[in-house]
C-alpha atoms as a printed R data frame, in Angstrom:
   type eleno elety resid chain resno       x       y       z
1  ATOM     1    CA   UNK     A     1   0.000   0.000   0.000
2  ATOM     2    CA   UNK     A     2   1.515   3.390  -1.165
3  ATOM     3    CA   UNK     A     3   1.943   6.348   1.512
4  ATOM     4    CA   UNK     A     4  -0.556   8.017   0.119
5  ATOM     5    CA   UNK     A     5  -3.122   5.302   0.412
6  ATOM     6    CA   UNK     A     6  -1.843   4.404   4.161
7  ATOM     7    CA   UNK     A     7  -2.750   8.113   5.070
8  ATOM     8    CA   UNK     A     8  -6.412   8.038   3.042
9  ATOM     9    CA   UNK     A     9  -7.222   4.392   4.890
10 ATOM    10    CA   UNK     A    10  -5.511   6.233   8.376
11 ATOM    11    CA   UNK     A    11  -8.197   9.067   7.852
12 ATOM    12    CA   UNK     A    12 -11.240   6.517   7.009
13 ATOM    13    CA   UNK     A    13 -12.314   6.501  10.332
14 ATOM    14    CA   UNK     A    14 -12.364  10.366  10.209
15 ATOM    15    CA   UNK     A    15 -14.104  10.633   7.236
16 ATOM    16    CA   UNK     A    16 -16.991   8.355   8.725
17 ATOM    17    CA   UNK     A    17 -17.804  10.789  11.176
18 ATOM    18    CA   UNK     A    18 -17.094   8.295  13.901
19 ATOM    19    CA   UNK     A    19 -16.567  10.255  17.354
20 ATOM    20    CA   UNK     A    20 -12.982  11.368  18.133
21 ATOM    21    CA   UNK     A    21 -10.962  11.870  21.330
22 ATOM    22    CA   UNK     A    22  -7.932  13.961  21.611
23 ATOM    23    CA   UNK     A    23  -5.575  13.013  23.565
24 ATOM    24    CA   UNK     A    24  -1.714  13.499  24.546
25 ATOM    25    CA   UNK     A    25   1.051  11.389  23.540
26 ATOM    26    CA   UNK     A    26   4.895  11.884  24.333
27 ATOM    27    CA   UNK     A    27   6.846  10.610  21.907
28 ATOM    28    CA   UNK     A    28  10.883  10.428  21.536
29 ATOM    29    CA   UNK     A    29  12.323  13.233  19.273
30 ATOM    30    CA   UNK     A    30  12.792  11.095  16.790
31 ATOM    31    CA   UNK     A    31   9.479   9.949  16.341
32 ATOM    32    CA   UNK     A    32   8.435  13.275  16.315
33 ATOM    33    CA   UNK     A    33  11.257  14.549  13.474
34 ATOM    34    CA   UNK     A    34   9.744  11.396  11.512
35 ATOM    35    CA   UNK     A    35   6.048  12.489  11.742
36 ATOM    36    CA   UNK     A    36   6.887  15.950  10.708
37 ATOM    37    CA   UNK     A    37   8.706  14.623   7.838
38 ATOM    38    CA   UNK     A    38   6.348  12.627   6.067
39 ATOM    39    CA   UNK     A    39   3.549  15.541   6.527
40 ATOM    40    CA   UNK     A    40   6.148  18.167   4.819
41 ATOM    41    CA   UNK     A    41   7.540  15.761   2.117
42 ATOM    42    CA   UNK     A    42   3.677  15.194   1.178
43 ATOM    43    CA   UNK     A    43   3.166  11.828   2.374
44 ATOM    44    CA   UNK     A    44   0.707  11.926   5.221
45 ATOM    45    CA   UNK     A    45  -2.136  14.595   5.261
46 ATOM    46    CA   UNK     A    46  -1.064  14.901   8.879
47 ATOM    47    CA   UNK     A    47   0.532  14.131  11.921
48 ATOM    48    CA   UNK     A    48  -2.586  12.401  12.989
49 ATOM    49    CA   UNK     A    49  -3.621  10.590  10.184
50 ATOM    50    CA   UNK     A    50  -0.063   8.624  10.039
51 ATOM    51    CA   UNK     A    51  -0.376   8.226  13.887
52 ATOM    52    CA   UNK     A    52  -3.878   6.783  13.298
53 ATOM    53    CA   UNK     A    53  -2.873   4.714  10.096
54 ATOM    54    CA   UNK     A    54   0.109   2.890  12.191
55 ATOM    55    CA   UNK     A    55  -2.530   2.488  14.985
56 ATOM    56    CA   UNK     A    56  -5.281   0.550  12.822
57 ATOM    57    CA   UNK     A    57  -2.534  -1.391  11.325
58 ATOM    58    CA   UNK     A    58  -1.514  -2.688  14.934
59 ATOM    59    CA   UNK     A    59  -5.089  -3.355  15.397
60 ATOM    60    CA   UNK     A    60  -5.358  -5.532  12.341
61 ATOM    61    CA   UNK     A    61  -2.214  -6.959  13.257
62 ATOM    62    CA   UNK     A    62  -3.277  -8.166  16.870
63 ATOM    63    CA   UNK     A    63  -6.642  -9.254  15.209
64 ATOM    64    CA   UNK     A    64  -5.015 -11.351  13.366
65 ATOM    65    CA   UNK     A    65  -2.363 -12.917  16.085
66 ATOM    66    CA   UNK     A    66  -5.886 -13.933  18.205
67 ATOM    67    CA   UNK     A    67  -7.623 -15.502  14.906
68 ATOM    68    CA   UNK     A    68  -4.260 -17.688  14.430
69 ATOM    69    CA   UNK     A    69  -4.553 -18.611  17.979
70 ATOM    70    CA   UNK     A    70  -8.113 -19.712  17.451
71 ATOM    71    CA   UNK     A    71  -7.136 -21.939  14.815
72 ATOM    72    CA   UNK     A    72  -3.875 -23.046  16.312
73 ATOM    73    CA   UNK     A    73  -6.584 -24.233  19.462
74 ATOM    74    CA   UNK     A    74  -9.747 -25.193  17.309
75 ATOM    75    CA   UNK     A    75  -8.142 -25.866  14.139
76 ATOM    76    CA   UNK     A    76  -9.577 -25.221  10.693
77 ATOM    77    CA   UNK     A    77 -12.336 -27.423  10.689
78 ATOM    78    CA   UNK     A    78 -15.468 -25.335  10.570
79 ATOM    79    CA   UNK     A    79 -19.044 -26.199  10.921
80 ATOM    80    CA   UNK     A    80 -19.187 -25.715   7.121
81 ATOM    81    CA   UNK     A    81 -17.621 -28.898   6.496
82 ATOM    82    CA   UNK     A    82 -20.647 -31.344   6.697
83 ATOM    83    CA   UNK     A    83 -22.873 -29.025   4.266
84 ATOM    84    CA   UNK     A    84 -19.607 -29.438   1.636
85 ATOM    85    CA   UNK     A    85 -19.241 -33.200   2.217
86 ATOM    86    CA   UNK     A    86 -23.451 -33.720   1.724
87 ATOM    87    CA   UNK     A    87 -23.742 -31.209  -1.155
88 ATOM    88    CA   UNK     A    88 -21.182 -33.073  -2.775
89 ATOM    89    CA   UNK     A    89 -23.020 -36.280  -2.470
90 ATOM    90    CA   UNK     A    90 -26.165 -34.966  -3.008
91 ATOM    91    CA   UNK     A    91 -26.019 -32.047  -6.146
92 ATOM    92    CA   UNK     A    92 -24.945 -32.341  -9.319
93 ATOM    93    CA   UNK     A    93 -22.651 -29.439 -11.247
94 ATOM    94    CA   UNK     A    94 -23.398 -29.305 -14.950
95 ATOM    95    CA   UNK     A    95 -20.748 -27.907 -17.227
């Protein structure tokens, strides 16, 4: 995903007109000096929206760490399984 696409998806929830909270963040310098780069050289709209594009990532991210431990534990039957195996057996598929 290009920069530019990152800081459109980081602004989504923004654009949605889903409630907001300010809040205040410390950050090391260098965070900061990276932040303020990306908005000058054009790639982020904003401080915020890179901030908030790095934070849905992590969300996915994690989302995706519990779903592989759900399958790791319950494994990847589903209850899906039964309706393939009768459909099989009981359909036919013409060409």
């Amino acid at each position: 995903m290009s920069a530019d696409a990152a800081s459109q998806n980081g602004m989504l929830s923004a654009t949605l007109g889903v409630m907001s909270t300010q809040i205040a963040v410390r950050l090391p310098d260098e965070m900061v000096a990276f932040l303020d780069r990306s908005v000058a050289e054009g790639r982020v709209p904003s401080r915020a929206a890179l901030v908030i594009a790095a934070l849905e990532r992590e969300m996915r991210r994690q989302a995706a760490l519990r779903d592989a431990e759900v399958l790791a534990d319950v494994g990847a039957a589903d209850d899906l399984d039964e309706l393939v195996k009768w459909s099989a057996r009981h359909l036919s598929v013409e060409d």
